[in-house]
C-alpha positions as CSV (number, residue, x, y, z in Angstrom):
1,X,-18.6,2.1,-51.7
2,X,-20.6,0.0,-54.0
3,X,-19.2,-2.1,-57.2
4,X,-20.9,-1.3,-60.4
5,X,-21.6,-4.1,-62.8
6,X,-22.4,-3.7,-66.3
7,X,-23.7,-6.0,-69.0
8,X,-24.4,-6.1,-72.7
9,X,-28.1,-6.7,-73.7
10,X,-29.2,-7.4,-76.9
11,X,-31.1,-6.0,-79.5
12,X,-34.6,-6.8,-79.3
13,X,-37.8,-6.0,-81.9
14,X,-38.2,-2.9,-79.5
15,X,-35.1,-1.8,-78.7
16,X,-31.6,-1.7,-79.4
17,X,-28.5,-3.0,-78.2
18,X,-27.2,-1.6,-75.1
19,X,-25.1,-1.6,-72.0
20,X,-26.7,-1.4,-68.5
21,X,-25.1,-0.5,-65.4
22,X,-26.6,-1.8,-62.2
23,X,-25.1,-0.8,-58.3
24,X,-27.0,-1.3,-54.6
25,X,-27.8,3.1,-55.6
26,X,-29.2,3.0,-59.1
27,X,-29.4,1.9,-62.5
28,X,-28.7,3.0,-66.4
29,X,-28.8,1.7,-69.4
30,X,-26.8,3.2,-72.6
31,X,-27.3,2.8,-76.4
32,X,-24.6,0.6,-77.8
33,X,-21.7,2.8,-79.1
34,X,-20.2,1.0,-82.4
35,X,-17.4,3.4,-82.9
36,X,-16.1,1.8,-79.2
37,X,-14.9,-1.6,-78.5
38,X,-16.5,-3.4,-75.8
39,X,-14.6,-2.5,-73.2
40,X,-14.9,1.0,-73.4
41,X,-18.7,0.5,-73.6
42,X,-18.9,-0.6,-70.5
43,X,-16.8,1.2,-68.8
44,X,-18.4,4.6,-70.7
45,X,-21.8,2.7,-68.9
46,X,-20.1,2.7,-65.7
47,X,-18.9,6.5,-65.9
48,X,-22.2,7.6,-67.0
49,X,-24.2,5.9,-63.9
50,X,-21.3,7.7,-61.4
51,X,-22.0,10.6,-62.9
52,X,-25.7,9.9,-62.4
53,X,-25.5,8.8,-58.8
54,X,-23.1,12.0,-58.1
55,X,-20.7,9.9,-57.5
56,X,-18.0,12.7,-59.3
57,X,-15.8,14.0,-56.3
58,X,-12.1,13.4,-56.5
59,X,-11.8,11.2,-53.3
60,X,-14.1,8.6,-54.6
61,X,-10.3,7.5,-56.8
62,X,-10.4,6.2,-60.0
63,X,-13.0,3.8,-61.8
64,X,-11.0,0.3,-62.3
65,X,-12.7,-1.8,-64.4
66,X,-12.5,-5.9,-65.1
67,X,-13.9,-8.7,-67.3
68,X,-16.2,-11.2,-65.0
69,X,-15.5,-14.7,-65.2
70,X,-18.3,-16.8,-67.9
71,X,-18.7,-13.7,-69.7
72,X,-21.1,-12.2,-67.0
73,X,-20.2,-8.4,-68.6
74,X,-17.9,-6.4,-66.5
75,X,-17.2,-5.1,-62.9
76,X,-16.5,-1.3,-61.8
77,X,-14.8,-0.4,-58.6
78,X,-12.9,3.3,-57.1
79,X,-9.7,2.7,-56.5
80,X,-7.8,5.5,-54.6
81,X,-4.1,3.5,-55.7
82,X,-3.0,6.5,-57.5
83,X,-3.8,8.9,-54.9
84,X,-2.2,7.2,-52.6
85,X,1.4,6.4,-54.7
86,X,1.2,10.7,-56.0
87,X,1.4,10.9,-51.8
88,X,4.1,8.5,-51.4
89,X,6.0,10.6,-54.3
90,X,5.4,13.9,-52.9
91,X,6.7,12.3,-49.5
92,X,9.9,11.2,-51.3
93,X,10.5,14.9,-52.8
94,X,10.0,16.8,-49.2
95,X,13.0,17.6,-47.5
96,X,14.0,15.9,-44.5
97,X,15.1,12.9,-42.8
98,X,14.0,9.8,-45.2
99,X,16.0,7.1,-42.9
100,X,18.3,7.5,-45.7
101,X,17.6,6.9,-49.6
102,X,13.7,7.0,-49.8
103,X,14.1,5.2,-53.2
104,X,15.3,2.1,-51.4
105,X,11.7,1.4,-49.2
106,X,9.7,-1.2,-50.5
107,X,6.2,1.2,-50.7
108,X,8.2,4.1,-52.8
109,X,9.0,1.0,-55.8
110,X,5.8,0.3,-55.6
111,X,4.5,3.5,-56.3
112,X,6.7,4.1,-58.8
113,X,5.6,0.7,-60.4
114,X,1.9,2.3,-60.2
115,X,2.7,5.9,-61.7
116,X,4.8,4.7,-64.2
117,X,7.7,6.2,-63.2
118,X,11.2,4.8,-64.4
C-alpha cells in the first residue's frame, strides 16, 4: 500500500488555489473548498485520488490522515484498526470458552478504546 501526501498550492495569475494529492500510483489536484477548513481539504484531496486510483474496496481500511512536520501539507494512510477491533468485539459476543471473562484481555480494552465503546 502506498501513503498519499497532499499539499496546499497557491493561487497563481493562472490558476487557483488548490490541494494536490501525489502517491507512487497517481496524482490529483482539487480546487480549494472555502466552505472546509484545511484539514478536511486535504483529506477530501486524499479521498478523491482513492477514488481515482480505485482504490474504493472495503479491505483497503479506513483513510487516516496527519499534519507533516514544517508544515509539508498532510499524509494519508489505510488503516484496517477498526476492522480489526469490530473482529475482536464480535469474538467477545460468540459463545464459548473465552478463558474466562473476555473483557479482562489486554487486546478486547484496546478495542474498545478504538470503537469507542464504554
Amino acid at each position: 500500500m502506498q501513503a498519499i501526501t497532499t499539499k496546499y498550492l497557491p493561487q497563481t495569475n493562472y490558476r487557483q488555489s488548490r490541494i494536490k494529492a501525489t502517491c507512487e500510483a497517481g496524482t490529483l489536484a482539487l480546487p480549494w473548498n472555502y466552505s472546509m477548513n484545511v484539514e478536511d481539504n486535504h483529506h477530501a484531496c486524499a479521498v478523491a485520488l482513492t477514488v481515482k486510483l480505485n482504490w474504493i474496496d472495503p479491505h483497503y481500511g479506513t483513510l487516516l490522515s496527519g499534519g507533516m512536520a514544517g508544515n509539508l501539507g498532510y499524509c494519508h494512510v489505510f488503516s484496517k484498526e477498526s476492522q480489526l477491533a469490530e473482529s475482536v468485539m464480535d469474538w467477545v459476543k460468540t459463545p464459548g470458552n473465552h478463558g474466562g471473562n473476555p473483557y479482562r484481555h489486554p487486546f478486547v480494552k484496546i478495542a474498545e478504546r478504538i470503537l469507542g465503546v464504554e
